[in-house]
C-alpha positions as CSV (number, residue, x, y, z in Angstrom):
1,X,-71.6,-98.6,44.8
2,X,-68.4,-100.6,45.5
3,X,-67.8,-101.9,49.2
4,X,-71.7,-101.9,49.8
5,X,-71.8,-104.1,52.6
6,X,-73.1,-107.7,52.2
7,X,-76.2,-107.5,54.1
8,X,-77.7,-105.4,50.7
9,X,-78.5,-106.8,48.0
10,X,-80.4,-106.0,44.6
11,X,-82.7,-107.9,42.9
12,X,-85.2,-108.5,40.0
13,X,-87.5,-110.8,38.5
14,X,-86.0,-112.4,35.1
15,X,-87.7,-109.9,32.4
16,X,-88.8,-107.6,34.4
17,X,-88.4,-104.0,34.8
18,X,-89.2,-104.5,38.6
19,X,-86.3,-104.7,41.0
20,X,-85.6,-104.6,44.9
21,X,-83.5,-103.1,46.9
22,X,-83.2,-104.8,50.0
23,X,-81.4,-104.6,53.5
24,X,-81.5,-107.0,56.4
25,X,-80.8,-106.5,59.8
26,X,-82.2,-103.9,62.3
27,X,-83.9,-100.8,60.9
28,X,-83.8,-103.0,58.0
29,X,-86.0,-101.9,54.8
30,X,-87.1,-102.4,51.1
31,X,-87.6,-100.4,48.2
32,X,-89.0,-101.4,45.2
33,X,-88.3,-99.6,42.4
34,X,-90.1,-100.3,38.2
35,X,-88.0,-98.7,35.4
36,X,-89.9,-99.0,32.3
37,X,-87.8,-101.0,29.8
38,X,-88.7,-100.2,26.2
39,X,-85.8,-102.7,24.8
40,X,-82.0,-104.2,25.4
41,X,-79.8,-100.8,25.6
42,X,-82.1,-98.4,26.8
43,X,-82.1,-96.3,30.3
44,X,-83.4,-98.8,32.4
45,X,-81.8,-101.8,31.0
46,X,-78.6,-100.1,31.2
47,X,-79.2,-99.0,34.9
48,X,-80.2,-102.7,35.6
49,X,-76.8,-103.9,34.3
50,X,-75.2,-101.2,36.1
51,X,-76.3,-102.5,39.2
52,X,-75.1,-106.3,38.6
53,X,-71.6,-104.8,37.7
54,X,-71.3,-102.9,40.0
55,X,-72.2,-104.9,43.5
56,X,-71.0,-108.3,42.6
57,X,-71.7,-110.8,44.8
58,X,-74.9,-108.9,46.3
59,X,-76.8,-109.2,43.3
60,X,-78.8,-111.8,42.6
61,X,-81.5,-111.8,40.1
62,X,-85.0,-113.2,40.5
């Protein structure tokens, strides 16, 4: 995921499970994407925090 370019970004409502992939520009798109989160450690909360460490300054939660 490093060097991702800085028109994408990632994104999620606080608490949620719900997150966005988003890119601007032409032919831009969006994907939304729910991981079910049973708790702090688990797959998708470990994905999620994956994502912020990985793409720096592109993520921004909701």
């Amino acid at each position: 995921m490093r060097g991702h370019p800085p028109h994408v970004r990632f994104a999620w409502p606080a608490g949620s499970a719900d997150f966005t992939i988003e890119s601007a520009g032409a032919g831009s798109s969006r994907v939304s994407v729910q991981l079910k989160c049973s708790g702090p450690g688990d797959l998708a909360d470990r994905v999620l925090g994956s994502l912020a460490d990985r793409v720096d300054d592109n993520f921004t939660p909701g």
